[in-house]
C-alpha positions in Angstrom: -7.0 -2.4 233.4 -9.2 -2.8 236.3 -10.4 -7.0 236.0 -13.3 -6.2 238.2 -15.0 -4.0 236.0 -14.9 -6.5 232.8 -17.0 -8.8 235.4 -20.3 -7.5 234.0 -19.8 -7.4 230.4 -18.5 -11.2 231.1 -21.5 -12.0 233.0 -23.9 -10.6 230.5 -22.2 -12.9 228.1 -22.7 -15.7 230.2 -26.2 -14.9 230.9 -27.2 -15.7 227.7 -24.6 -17.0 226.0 -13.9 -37.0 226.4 -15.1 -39.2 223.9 -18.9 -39.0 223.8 -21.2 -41.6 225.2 -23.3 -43.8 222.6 -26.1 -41.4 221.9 -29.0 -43.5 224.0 -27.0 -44.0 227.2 -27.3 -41.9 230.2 -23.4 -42.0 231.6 -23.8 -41.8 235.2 -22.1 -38.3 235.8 -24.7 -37.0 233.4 -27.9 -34.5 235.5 -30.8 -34.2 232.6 -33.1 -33.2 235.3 -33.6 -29.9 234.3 -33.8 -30.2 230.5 -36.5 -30.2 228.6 -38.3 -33.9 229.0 -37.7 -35.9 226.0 -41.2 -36.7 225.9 -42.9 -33.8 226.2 -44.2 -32.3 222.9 -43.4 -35.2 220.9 -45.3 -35.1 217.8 -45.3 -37.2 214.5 -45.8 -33.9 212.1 -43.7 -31.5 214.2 -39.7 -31.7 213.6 -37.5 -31.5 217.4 -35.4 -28.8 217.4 -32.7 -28.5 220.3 -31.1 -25.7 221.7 -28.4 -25.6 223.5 -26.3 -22.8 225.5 -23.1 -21.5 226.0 -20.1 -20.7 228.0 -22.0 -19.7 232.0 -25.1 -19.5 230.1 -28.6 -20.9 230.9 -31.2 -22.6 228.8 -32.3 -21.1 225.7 -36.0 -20.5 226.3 -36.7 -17.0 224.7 -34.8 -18.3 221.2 -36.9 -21.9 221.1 -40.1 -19.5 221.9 -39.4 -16.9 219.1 -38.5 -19.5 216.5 -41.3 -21.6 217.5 -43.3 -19.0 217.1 -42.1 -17.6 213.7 -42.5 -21.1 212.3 -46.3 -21.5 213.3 -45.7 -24.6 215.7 -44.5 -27.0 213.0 -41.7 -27.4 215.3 -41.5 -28.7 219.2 -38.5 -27.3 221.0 -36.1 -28.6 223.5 -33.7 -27.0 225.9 -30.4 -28.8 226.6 -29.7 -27.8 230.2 -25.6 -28.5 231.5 -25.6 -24.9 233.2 -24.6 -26.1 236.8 -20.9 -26.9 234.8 -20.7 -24.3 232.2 -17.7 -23.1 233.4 -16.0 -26.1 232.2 -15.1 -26.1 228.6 -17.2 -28.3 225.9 -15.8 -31.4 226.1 -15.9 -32.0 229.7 -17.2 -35.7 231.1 -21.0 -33.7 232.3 -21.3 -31.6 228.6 -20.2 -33.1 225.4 -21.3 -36.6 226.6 -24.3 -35.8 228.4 -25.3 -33.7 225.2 -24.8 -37.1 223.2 -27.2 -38.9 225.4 -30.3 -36.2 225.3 -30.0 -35.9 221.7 -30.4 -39.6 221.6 -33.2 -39.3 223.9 -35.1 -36.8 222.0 -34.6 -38.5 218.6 -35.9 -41.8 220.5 -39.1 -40.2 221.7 -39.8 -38.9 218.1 -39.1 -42.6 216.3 -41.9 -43.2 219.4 -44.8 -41.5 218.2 -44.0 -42.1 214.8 -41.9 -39.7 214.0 -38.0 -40.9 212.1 -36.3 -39.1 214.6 -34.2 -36.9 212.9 -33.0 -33.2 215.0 -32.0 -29.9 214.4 -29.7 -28.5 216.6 -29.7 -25.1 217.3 -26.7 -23.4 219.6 -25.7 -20.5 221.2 -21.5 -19.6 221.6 -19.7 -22.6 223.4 -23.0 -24.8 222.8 -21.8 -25.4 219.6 -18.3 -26.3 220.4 -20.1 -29.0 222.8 -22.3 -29.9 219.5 -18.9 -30.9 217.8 -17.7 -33.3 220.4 -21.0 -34.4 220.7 -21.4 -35.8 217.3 -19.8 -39.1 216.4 -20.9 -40.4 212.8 -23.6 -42.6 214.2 -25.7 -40.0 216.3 -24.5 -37.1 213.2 -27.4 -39.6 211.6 -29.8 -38.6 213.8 -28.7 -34.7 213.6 -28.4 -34.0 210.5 -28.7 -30.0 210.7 -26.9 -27.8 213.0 -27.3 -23.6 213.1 -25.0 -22.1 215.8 -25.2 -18.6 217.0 -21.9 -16.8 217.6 -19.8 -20.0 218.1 -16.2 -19.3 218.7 -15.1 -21.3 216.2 -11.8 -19.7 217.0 -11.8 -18.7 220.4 -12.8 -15.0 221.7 -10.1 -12.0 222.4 -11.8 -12.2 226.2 -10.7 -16.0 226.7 -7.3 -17.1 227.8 -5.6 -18.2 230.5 -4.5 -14.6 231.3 -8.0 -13.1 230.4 -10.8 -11.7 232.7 -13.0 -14.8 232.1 -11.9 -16.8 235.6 -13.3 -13.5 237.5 -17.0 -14.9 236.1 -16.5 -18.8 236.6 -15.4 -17.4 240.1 -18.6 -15.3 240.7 -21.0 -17.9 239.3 -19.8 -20.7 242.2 -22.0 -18.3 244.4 -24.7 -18.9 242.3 -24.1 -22.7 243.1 -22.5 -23.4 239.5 -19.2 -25.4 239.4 -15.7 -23.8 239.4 -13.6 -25.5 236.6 -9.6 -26.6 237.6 -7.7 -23.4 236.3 -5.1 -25.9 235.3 -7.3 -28.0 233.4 -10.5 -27.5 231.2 -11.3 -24.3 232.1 -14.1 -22.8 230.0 -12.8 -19.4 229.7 -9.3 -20.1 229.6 -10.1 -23.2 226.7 -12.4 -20.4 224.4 -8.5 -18.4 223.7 -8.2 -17.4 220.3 -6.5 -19.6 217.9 -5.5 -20.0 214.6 -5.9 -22.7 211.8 -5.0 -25.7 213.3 -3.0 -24.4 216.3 -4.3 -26.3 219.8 -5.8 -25.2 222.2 -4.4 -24.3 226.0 -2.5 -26.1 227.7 -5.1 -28.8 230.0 -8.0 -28.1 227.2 -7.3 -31.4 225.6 -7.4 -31.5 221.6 -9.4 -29.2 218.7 -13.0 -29.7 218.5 -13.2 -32.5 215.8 -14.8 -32.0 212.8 -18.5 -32.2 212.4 -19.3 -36.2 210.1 -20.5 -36.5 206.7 -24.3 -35.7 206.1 -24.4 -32.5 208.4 -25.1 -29.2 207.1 -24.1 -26.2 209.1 -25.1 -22.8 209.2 -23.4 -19.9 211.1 -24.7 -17.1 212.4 -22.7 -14.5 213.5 -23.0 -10.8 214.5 -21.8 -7.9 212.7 -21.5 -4.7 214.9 -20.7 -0.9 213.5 -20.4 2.0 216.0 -21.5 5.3 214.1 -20.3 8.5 215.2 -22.5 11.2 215.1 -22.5 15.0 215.4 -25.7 17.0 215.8 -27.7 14.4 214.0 -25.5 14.1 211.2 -23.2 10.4 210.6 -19.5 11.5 210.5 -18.5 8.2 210.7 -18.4 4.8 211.3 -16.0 2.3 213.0 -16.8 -1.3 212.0 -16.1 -3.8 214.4 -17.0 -7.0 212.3 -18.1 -9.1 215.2 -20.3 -8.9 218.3 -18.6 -7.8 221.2 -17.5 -11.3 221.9 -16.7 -13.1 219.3 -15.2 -11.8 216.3 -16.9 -12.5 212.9 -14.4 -14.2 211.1 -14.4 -16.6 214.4 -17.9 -17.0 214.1 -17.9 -18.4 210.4 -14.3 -19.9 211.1 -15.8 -23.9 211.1 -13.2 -24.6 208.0 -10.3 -23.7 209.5 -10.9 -24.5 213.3 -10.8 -28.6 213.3 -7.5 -30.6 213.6 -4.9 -29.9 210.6 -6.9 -26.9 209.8 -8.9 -28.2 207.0 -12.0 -29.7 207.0 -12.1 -33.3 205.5 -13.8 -33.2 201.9 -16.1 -35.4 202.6 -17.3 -34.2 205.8 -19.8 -31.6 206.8 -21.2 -28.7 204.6 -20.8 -25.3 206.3 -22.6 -21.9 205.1 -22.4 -18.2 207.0 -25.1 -15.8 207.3 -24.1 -12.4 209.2 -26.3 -10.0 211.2 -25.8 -6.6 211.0 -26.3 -4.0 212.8 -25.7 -0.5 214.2 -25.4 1.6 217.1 -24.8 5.6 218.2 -21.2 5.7 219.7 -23.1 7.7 222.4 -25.0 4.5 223.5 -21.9 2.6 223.7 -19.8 4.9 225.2 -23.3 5.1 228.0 -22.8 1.4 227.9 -19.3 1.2 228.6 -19.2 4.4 231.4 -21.8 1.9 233.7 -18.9 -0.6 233.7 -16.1 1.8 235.3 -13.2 1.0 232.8 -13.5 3.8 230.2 -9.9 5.0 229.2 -9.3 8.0 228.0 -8.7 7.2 224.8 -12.3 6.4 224.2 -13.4 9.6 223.1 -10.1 9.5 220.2 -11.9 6.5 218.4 -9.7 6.6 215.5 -7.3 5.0 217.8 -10.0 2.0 218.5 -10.0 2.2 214.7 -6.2 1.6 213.9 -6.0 -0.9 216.8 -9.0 -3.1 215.4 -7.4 -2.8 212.0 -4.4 -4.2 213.5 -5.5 -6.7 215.3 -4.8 -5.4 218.8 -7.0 -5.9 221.7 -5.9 -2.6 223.4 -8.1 -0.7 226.1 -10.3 1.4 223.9 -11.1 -1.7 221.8 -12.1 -3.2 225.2 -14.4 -0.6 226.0 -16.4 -0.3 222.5 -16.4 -4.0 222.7 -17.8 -3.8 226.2 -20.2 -1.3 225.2 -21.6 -3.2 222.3 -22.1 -6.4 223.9 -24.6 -4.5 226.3 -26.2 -2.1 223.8 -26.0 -3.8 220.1 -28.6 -5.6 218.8 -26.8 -8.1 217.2 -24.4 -8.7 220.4 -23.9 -11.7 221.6 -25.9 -11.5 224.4 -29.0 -10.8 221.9 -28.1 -12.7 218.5 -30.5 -15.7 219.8 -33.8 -13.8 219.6 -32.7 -10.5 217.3 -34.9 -10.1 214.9 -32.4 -10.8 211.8 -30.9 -13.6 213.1 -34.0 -15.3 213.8 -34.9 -14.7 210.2 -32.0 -15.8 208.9 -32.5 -19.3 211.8 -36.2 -19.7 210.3 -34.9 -19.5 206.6 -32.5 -22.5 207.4 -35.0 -24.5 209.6 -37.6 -24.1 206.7 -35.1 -25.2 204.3 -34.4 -28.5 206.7 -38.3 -29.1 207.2 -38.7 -29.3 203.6 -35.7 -31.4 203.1 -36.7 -34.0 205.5 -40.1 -34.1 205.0 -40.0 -35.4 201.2 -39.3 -38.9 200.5 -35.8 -40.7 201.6 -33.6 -38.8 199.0 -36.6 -37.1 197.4 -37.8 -37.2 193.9 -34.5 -38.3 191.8 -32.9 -35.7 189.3 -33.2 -37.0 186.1 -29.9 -36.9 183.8 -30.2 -36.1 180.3 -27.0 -36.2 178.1 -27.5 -34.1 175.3 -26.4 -35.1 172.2 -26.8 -32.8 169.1 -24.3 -34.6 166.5 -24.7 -37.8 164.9 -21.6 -39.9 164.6 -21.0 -38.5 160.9 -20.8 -35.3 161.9 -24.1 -33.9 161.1 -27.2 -32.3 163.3 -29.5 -35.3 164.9 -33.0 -35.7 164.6 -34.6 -32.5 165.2 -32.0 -30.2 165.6 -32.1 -27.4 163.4 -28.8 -25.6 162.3 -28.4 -21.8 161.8 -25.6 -20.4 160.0 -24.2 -17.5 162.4 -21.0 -17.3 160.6 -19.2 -16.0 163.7 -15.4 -16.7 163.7 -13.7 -17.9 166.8 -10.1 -17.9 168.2 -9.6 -20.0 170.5 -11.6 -23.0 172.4 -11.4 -25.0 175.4 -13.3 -28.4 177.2 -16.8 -27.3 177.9 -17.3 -27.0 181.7 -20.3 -28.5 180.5 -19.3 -31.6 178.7 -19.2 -35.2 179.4 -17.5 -36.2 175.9 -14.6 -35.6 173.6 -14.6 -32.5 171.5 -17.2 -30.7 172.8 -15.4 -27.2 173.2 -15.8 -23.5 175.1 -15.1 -21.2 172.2 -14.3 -17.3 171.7 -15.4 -14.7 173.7 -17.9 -14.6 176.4 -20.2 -12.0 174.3 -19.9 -15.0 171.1 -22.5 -17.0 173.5 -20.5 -20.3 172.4 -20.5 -22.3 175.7 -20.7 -25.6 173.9 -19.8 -26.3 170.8 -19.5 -30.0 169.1 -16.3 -29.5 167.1 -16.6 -31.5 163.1 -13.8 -33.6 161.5 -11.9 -30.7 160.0 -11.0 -29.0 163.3 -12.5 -25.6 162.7 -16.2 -26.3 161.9 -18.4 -26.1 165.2 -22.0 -26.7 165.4 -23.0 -24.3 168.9 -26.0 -24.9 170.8 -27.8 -22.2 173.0 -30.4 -24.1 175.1 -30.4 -27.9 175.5 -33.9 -27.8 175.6 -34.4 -25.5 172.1 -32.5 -28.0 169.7 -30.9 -25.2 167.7 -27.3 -25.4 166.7 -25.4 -22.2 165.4 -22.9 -22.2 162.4 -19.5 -21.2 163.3 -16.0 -21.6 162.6 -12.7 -21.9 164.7 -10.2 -19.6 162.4 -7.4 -22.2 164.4 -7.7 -25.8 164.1 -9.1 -26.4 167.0 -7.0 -29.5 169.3 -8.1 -32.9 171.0 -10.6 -32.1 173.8 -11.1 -33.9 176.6 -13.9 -33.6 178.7 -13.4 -31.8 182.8 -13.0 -34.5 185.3 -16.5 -33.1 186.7 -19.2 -31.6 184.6 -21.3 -28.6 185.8 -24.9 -29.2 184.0 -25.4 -27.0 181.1 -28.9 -26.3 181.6 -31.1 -27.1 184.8 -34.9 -27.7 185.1 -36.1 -26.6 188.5 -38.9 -28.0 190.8 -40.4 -24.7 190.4 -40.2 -25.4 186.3 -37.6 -22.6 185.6 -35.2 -23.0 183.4 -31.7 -22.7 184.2 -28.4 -21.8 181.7 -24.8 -21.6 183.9 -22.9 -18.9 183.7 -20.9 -18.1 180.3 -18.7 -15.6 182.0 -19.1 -11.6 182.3 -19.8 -9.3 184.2 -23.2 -10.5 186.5 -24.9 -8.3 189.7 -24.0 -8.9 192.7 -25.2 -9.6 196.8 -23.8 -8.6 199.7 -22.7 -12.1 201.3 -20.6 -14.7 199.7 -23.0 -15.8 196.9 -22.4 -14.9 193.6 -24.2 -16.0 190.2 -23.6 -19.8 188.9 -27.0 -19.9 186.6 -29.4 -17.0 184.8 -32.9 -18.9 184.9 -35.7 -17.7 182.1 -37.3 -16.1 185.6 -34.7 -12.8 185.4 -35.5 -12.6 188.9 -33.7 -15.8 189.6 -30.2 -17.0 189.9 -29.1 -20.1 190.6 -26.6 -19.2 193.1 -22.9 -20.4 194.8 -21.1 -20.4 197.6 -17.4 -20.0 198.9 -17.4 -24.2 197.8 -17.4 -22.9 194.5 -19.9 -26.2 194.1 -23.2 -25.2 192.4 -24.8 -28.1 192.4 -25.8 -30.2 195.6 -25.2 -34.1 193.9 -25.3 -35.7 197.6 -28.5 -37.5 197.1 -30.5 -38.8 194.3 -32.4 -35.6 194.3 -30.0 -33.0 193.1 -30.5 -29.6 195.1 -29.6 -26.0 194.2 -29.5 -22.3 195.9 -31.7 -19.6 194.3 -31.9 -16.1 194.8 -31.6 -12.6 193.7 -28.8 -10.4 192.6 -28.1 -6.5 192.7 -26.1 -4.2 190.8 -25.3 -2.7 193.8 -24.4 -5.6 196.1 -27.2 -5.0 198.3 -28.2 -7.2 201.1 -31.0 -9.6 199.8 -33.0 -12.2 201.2 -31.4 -15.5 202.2 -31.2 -17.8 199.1 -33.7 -20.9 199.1 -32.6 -24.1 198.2 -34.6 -25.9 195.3 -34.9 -29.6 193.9 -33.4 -30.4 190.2 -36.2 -32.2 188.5 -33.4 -32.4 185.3 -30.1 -31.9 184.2 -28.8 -31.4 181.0 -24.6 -32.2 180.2 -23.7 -31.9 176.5 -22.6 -35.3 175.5 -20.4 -36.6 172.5 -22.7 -38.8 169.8 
């Protein structure tokens, strides 16, 4: 393959794409000169956002401009300048530290016009590798939400100590930027691809660490398909589930890139978002014939095909990747300012203005323990009983209960989620709603056993700040979306669902205001909107009397 061609794709990428210091000091090897000034912008009622760039890259201008304009000025931006040694890889004495100390800066000059000081972080590739060094537990305080834009979580096929990457570090010393020890922390060579837990190169020093307690991070990553067309008519397409550069299962790889491969539990929350797009093979294959190293093999893309879908980083998947980091809209070189991912960037940010502009831990969620039973056995005070008559086979603890012998009974279609079980062992008194006080009539044909209550409830019914109602999920067959949410809660809006993630943990209990995600579903899987997160004004648990 002929290394001197890959140098533009590399560039492009660059283009755009040590124990820290205590977050207020300035270590002396640190050069903030040409970052944004602390102080400049600093207002009480607008929110500091930082961004910060990648591997050879340059400051982030044209992303801080488009989300500042998208979110009508309530935010002041901030450009993290280290580009004179971005050839050097994240945790380098002039990056990680240096980072440490203008993110201390920045939060100082907000506590100074009256502002609390708290950041968001927003960074591009390698920036957010520099982010995790950055962040001990004390300045994690002062950052408490971080959205990064393709990070290579773990590592790009085009880094390595035998990959095309030194070619660029070499060309950018012309441009006056630093040229990194080979045999040391080498940018390029240090962004290799790993796996869970495996280190990094040899001279790259250890695993970014894990991001503290009391951050939430978003990733953003770009989701490229080549479509093949003929005449006018999609025969077609090769998905390449990444964006030229970093490969999308890198880009949302935060829980499996940190020392030991797993994430401590009471560490950082992490959510994806993808960005998809597509392109005509015949702009990629333009793309890729203006950097010289087309093979042959190019025009035979089912090859590319088998080789992505085993993992091989052969020619042809060079040149489509090539192609697509020039041409795609959601490449690498463009995920900061395409138009989805800044949508999906704003959605976050909005969330996080919201969040930190109510109260310190917002309005509490109240807790309300239902209790339909009195201790003899019988419906309490203003419950009403209805005799259904249903017979049920089998029960189970209540996901929903936080006392003995409250039971999950029958099928999914007999709607008996909780159920208070009576002294002889088959009589169960079933409520629908906690809020309705009705109890349905209905008995266990087996005597039903001891219950004991799930080490951790999920609330039975939730009250939302926008006053919906909320019951969780009794089983069955829900819609779906296209990203990793799936149904937790039908609400009495049918529009809304109270929604989870791959955490599997529906309800935020962090703080004293308890916080879900809401959104649609499809019975198609489509795409939809972002979900919002939303304030718990109650929760209900069914209780024993």
């Amino acid at each position: 393959m002929n290394r001197g061609a890959l140098l533009p794709v590399l560039c492009l990428v660059g283009a755009l794409c040590a124990a820290p210091a205590r977050a207020q000091d300035v270590p002396a090897q640190c050069d903030l000169t040409t970052s944004t000034k602390a102080e400049a912008g600093q207002d009480e009622d607008k929110r500091p956002v930082v961004f910060v760039h990648g591997w050879t890259g340059g400051p982030l201008i044209d992303s801080a401009n488009a989300l500042s304009d998208a979110l009508d000025g309530k935010i002041s931006t901030y450009a993290f300048d280290y580009s004179k040694v971005s050839s050097h890889w994240a945790s380098d004495s002039r990056i990680a530290p240096c980072l440490a100390a203008y993110l201390g800066q920045v939060s100082a000059a907000h506590r100074g016009v009256g502002g609390d000081g708290r950041l968001i972080v927003v960074a591009h590739s390698m920036g957010g590798l520099a982010l995790r060094y950055a962040l001990t537990p004390e300045l994690a305080e002062k950052v408490p939400y971080v959205i990064t834009f393709g990070t290579p979580m773990l590592g790009s096929p085009w880094g390595g100590a035998d990959g095309p990457s030194r070619l660029v570090e070499v060309f950018q010393q012309a441009f006056g930027k630093d040229l990194p020890d080979a045999a040391g922390r080498d940018g390029g060579k240090c962004l290799a691809e790993h796996t869970k837990g495996a280190p990094l190169p040899d001279g790259c020093g250890d695993l970014p660490p894990w991001l503290p307690e009391g951050v939430t991070l978003t990733q953003i990553g770009g989701d490229a398909t080549v479509d093949r067309t003929f005449f006018g008519f999609k025969a077609y397409s090769i998905p390449l589930a990444g964006d030229g550069v970093v490969p999308l299962p890198s880009a949302h790889g935060y829980p499996l890139s940190g020392p030991g491969g797993q994430p401590p539990l009471d560490g950082a929350k992490s959510y994806s978002r993808r960005s998809t797009c597509s392109i005509d093979f015949g702009l990629v294959n333009r793309a890729a014939h203006e950097l010289a190293f087309v093979p042959g093999a190019m025009a035979l893309d089912y090859l590319t095909l088998q080789d992505i879908q085993q993992d091989r980083f052969s020619l042809p998947v060079q040149a489509y990747l090539g192609g697509v980091t020039i041409a795609a809209s959601c490449s690498h070189t463009r995920l900061t300012t395409e138009r989805k991912s800044v949508d999906h960037a704003v959605a976050v940010i909005k969330e996080a203005l919201t969040a930190l502009a109510a109260p310190a831990g917002g309005t509490a969620t109240t807790v309300t323990n239902v209790v339909a039973l009195d201790k003899a056995g019988n419906p309490a005070a203003g419950w009403a009983v209805e005799n259904d008559g249903t017979e049920l086979d089998e029960c189970h603890p209540s996901p929903a209960a936080v006392g003995a012998d409250i039971g999950w009974c029958g099928s999914t279609a007999a709607g008996a989620l909780v159920c208070w079980v009576k002294a002889d062992r088959h009589s169960l008194l079933c409520g629908d709603f906690p809020w309705n006080k009705r109890l349905r009539a209905m008995v266990s044909t087996k005597a039903v056993p001891a219950l004991a209550p799930p080490q951790t409830a999920d609330p039975w019914g939730l009250e939302l700040e926008s006053g919906a109602k909320c019951l969780l999920r009794n089983g069955g067959s829900w819609p779906g979306r296209a990203d990793e949410y799936v149904g937790a809660y039908s609400c009495d809006d049918e529009s809304v669902f109270v929604l989870v993630g791959n955490d599997r943990v529906p309800v935020d209990r962090s703080g004293a205001a308890w916080t879900v995600k809401v959104g649609g579903l499809s019975a198609t899987n489509e795409a939809l909107p972002p979900p919002t997160t939303e304030r718990v004004r109650t929760a209900y648990f069914a209780a024993a009397p």
